[in-house]
N, C-alpha and C positions, 0 to 999 in steps of 0.2 A: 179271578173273581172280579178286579176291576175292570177288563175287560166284556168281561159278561155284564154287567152292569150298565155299561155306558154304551153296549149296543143297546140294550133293552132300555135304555133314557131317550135313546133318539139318535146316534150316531150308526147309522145302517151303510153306508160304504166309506170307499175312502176317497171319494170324492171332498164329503162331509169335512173329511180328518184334513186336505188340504187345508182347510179353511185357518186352520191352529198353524197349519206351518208357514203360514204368511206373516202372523207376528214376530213381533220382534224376540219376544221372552224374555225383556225387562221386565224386571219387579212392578211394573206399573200395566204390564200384558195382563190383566184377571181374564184365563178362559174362561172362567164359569160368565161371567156376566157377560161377556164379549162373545160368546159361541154356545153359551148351555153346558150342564153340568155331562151331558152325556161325551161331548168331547172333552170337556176336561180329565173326566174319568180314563178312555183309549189313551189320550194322550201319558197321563201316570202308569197305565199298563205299559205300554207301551216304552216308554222310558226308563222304568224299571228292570224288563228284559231285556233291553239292551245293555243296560249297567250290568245285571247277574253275568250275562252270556260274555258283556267282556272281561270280568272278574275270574271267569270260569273258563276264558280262555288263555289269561294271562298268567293261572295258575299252570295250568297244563304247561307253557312254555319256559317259564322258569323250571319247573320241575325236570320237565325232559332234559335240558340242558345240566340241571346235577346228576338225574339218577339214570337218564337214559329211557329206553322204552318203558320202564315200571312207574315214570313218573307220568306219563301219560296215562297212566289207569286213575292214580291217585293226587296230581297235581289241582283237579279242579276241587276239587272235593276239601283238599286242606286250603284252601285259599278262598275258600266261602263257608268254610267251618265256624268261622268267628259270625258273620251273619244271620246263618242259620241260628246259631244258638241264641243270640241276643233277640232273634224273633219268639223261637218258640218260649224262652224267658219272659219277655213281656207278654206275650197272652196268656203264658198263667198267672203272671202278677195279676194283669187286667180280670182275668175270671176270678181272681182271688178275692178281688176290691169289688168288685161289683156283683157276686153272687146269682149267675147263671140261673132262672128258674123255668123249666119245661113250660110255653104253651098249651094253654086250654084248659 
């Protein structure tokens, strides 16, 4: 979703996304004012799936290493079980507190 976002902001190759990886990524780097919100956006997608993908592959490797090949079905899975959950937990909090009303 953030992805699709921040093409549709103005980040349309990665040409573009070069431009973020020039900074430094000090706390004092703001991509939104230094490049636009459309790269700051790619750049969080982005960052994010690298973080999931190596969580989800780090579970897989512990896991094989206990249980053998069945832990490669199910190592990624428990080792971003605690994520998942604490997402889909806060956006029902969040729908909770802010009452969702249909458009139009």
């Amino acid at each position: 979703m953030l992805l699709c976002a921040g093409v549709l902001s103005g980040c349309r190759s990665w040409g573009d996304y070069k431009r973020v990886l020039r900074h430094s990524g000090r706390a004092v780097a703001d991509f939104v004012l230094l490049d636009g919100p459309g790269l700051a956006l790619v750049n969080m997608a982005l960052t994010g799936a690298i973080g999931f993908g190596y969580l989800l592959a780090k579970g897989v490797q512990e896991a094989v290493a206990e249980k053998g090949l069945l832990g490669a079905l199910t190592g990624g899975a428990a080792s971003a079980a605690g994520g998942i959950t604490a997402a889909i937990f806060l956006g029902v909090v969040v729908a909770l507190i802010f009452k969702p009303k249909p458009k139009g």
